[in-house]
N, C-alpha and C positions, 0 to 999 in steps of 0.2 A: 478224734482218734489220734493217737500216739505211737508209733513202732520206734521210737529211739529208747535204747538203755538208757541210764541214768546219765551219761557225761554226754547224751546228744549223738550218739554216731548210731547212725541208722542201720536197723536188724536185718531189712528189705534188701529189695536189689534193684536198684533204678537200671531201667530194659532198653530207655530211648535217650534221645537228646532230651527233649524235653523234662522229663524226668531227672537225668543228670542235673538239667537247671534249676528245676524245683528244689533237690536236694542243694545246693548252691547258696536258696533263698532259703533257705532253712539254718543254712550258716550264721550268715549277715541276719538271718533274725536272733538268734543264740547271742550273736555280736553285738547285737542294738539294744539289748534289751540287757546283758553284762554292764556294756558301758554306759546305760540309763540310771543303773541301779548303782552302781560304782559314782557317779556324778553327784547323784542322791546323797549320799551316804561322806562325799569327800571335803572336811571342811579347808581345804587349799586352795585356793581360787588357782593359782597356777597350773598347778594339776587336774581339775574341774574343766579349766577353758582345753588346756592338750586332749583332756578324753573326748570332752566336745567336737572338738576339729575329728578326731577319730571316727568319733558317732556319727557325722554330718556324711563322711565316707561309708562309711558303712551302710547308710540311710540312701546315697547314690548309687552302689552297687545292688544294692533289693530292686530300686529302679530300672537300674540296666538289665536286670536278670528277667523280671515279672516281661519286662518289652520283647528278649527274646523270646522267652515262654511265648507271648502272645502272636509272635510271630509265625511262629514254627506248630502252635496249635489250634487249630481253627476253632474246638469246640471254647477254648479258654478265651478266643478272642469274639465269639458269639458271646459267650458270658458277660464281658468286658463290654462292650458296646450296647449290652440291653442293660445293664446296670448303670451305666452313665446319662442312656435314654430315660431310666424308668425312676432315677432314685434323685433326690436334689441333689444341685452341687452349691457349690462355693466351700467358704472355711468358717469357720466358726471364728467370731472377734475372739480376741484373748483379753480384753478388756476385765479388769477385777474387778469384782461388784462385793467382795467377800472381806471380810474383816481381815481375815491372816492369808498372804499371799503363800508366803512358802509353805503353810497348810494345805493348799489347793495345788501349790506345782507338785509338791509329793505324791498327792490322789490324781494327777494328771498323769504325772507318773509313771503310777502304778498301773492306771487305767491301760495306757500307751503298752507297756509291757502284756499285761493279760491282751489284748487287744494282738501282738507278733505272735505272742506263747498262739494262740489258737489258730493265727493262720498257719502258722507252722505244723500244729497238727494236722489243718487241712490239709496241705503239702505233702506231709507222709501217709494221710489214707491215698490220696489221689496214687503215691506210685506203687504202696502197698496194693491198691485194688487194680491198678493195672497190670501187675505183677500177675498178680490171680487171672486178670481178664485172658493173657497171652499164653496159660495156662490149660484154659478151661475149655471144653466143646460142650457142653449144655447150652440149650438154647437160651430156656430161662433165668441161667444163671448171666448168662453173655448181657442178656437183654435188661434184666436187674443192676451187672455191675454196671453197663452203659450208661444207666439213665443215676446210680448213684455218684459213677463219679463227674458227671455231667451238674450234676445238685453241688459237691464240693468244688468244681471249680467257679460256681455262682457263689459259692461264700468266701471264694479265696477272693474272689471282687469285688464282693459288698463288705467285705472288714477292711482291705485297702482304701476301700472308699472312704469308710469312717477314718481310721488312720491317718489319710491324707488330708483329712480335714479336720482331725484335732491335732495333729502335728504341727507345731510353728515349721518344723525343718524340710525340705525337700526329699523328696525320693529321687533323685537323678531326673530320667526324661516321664516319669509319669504325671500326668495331673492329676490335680486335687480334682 
C-alpha cells in the first residue's frame, strides 16, 4: 500500500511521533534507493564513490530512525524481536559464483531498491491506517485495523531483515 503522490510527499497525516518517524524512513528510503540507481547508472568513478559515501549516510539514518520507531512503539518492537527469534540471521557471502559480476551487482541492485520501495509502502499503510484507527469508534473496524497494522509492522521487520542481510552496507545501529 502507497498514499504518496508521485514525487513521494505523503497524502496522509502522520498523528504521532512514531509516525512522524516512519514518514522520516520513508525519506532515507526515497534517498537510498535515488542514490542506488544514480551509482548504477554513473560511469565516474569519482562521482559513484561521493554518492556512495552519501548512500552509506543515508543507510545510517533508516537505522537511527527504525531504533527510534522501535523504541517509542511497543507493538513494532514485539514484531522486531519475534522476527529475529523466529527468522535466520546472519548475511549472505557476497562471494561470485556467476560469470558477469556487474550483471549480478545491477539485479542486486535492483533487488535492494524494490526490497526499501515496499517497506516504504508499508510505512505509509501503517500511518495511513492509524490515521483511520484515531478516527474510527467501530469496534470491528478498531479491532481489524489493530490487528492489520500489527501484520504491517511484522513486514516492515521481516524485509529489514532481508535488507540487512543482502546489503553489503550498514544501517546505523540496527543488526543484520
Amino acid at each position: 500500500m502507497s498514499y504518496t503522490v508521485h514525487n513521494g510527499q505523503p497524502q496522509g497525516i502522520a498523528n504521532n511521533e512514531s509516525n512522524f518517524l516512519r514518514e522520516a524512513l520513508i525519506g532515507e528510503i526515497v534517498a537510498i534507493n535515488d542514490y542506488s540507481h544514480h551509482i548504477a547508472i554513473c560511469p565516474i568513478n569519482e562521482i559513484s564513490r561521493e554518492l556512495t559515501h552519501i548512500m552509506q549516510e543515508e543507510k545510517k539514518h533508516y537505522g537511527m530512525f527504525l531504533e527510534l520507531i522501535r523504541k517509542n512503539d511497543d507493538v513494532q518492537m514485539e514484531k522486531y524481536l519475534d522476527v529475529m527469534k523466529n527468522h535466520h540471521r546472519g548475511r549472505k557471502s557476497h562471494k561470485n559464483h556467476r560469470s558477469t559480476y556487474e550483471c549480478e551487482k545491477i539485479h542486486m541492485i535492483n533487488i535492494l531498491n524494490f526490497i526499501r520501495h515496499d517497506i516504504k509502502g508499508e510505512l505509509e499503510a501503517i500511518i495511513s491506517y492509524e490515521h483511520l484507527l484515531s478516527k474510527s469508534t467501530d469496534k470491528r473496524i478498531l479491532t481489524t485495523l489493530t490487528e492489520v497494522i500489527g501484520d504491517e509492522k511484522e513486514h516492515v521487520e521481516e524485509l529489514t531483515k532481508i535488507l540487512t542481510k543482502y546489503d553489503r552496507d550498514l544501517y546505523g545501529p540496527i543488526e543484520p
